[in-house]
Phi, psi and omega in degrees: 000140198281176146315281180336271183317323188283317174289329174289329155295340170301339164296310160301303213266325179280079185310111183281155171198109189290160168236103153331047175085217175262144197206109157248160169197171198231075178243156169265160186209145185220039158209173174309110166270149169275168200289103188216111214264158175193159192238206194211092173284016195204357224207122165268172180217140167224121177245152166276132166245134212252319159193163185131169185250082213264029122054055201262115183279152179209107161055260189212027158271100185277100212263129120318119164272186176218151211277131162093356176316158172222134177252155153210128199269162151234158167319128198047025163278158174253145207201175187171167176220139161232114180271172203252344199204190171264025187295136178295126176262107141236176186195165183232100173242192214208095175284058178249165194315132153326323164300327217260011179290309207300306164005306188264334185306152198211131168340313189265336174238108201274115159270005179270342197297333190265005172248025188269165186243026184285319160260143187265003161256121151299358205203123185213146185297124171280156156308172184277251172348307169308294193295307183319303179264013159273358178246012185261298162357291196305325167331304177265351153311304206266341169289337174285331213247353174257297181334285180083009179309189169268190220036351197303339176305299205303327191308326211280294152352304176288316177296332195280339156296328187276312178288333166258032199252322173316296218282323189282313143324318170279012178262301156319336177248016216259158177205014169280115178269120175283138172257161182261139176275011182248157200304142192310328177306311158297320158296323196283311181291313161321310160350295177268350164288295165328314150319282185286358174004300191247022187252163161305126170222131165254210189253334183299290206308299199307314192295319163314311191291323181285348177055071131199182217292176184291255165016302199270347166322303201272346175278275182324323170308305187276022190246285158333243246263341187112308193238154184268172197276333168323314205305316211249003163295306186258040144259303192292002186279297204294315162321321195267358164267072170210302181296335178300258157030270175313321179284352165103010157316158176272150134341264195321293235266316152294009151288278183303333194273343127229114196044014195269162192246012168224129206295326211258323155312351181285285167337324168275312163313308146322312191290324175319288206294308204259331159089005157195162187281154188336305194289309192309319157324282167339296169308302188302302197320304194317320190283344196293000000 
């Protein structure tokens, strides 16, 4: 597969989807969505899931919900819902800038802690009393932002604290492990990307190790997920030079450590996904 096809397809298969600052909303969905996976380049998400017959993929986990679920995204995971049927999916779910976590966070209160990787589940069960005020919080997000009166930024701010001073509690207190639902074939196949990352890897290698044929690999990946399998091989690449990145890795030295073998096809695939070039990246960290 060329460069050229590959940035372009990432683009097709992945939804890049920038985020303004804070973006609350209260939706119902009452039919079958197709398997369609998109990340947030600039932006973590948190949804409270309130009811429906549900499905959440989150970077290569796949979540049952359950009513009262709480998810959390970070910036550039790839995540998607699949409803299943025609049950109303609804949820509130809750989008802001990156910037704007560190913005609130204090020495003493790191609002960034529930978007740590310490634990290995995204998703975790509200209290009765938590879903009442993440949904009264939320509420008042979206009434300040249709009003617009003055002060409604700072009001809005302030609610996004309180949800996320909740939400961190409820992180900190959970200590229930969610199993992953997806099918085995698809856990083996992530699996061996995560393994081999930084390795030469094609759709031949992953198939062979998996003993089936190339053709039906890739059809059961993109019948699952949404995305073909080549696409989410270099998101997770790119992910994991971000994480390089962020750790004080060079430019040159996260492009090869992960696994991509052309400097300026890196630099074109980064700029897609993450929505500014490496170094600007780079630069951004800094400030945090």
């Amino acid at each position: 597969m060329s460069s050229n096809s590959s940035n372009q397809n990432i683009v097709k298969k992945v939804g890049i989807e920038p985020i303004d600052r804070i973006l609350v909303t209260h939706k119902i969905t009452v039919e079958p969505t197709k398997r369609l996976l998109h990340m947030h380049n600039n932006a973590y998400e948190i949804m409270l899931f309130k009811n429906g017959n549900v499905d959440y993929f989150i970077n290569n986990i796949t979540y049952h919900l359950k009513p009262g679920d709480l998810t959390f995204i970070c910036p550039n995971d790839i995540h998607g819902f699949f409803s299943k049927d025609s049950s109303p999916y609804e949820r509130y779910p809750l989008h802001f800038e990156e910037t704007l976590i560190h913005v609130l966070s204090t020495p003493q209160t790191n609002l960034c802690e529930c978007f740590s990787d310490m634990k290995p589940d995204r998703v975790y069960q509200l209290s009765k009393d938590q879903i009442n005020d993440y949904e009264y919080y939320a509420k008042s997000i979206i009434r300040e932002k249709e009003q617009n009166d003055y002060g409604s930024d700072i009001k809005m701010r302030a609610y996004l604290s309180f949800i996320l001073i909740l939400v961190n509690k409820a992180y900190q207190n959970s200590s229930t492990l969610i199993s992953d639902i997806s099918p085995q074939l698809i856990k083996d196949a992530m699996n061996y990307i995560d393994e081999n990352l930084t390795n030469i890897i094609s759709i031949q290698t992953i198939s062979d190790s998996l003993n089936i044929s190339r053709s039906r690999l890739c059809h059961l990946f993109k019948d699952f997920t949404g995305t073909s399998l080549w696409n989410y091989i270099i998101l997770r690449r790119i992910q994991y030079s971000q994480m390089l990145l962020r750790s004080g890795t060079s430019i040159t030295n996260a492009c090869y450590d992960s696994g991509f073998k052309d400097y300026a096809h890196f630099v074109k695939v980064f700029s897609k996904v993450a929505g500014t070039t490496p170094g600007k990246y780079v630069k951004m960290m800094k400030t945090f």
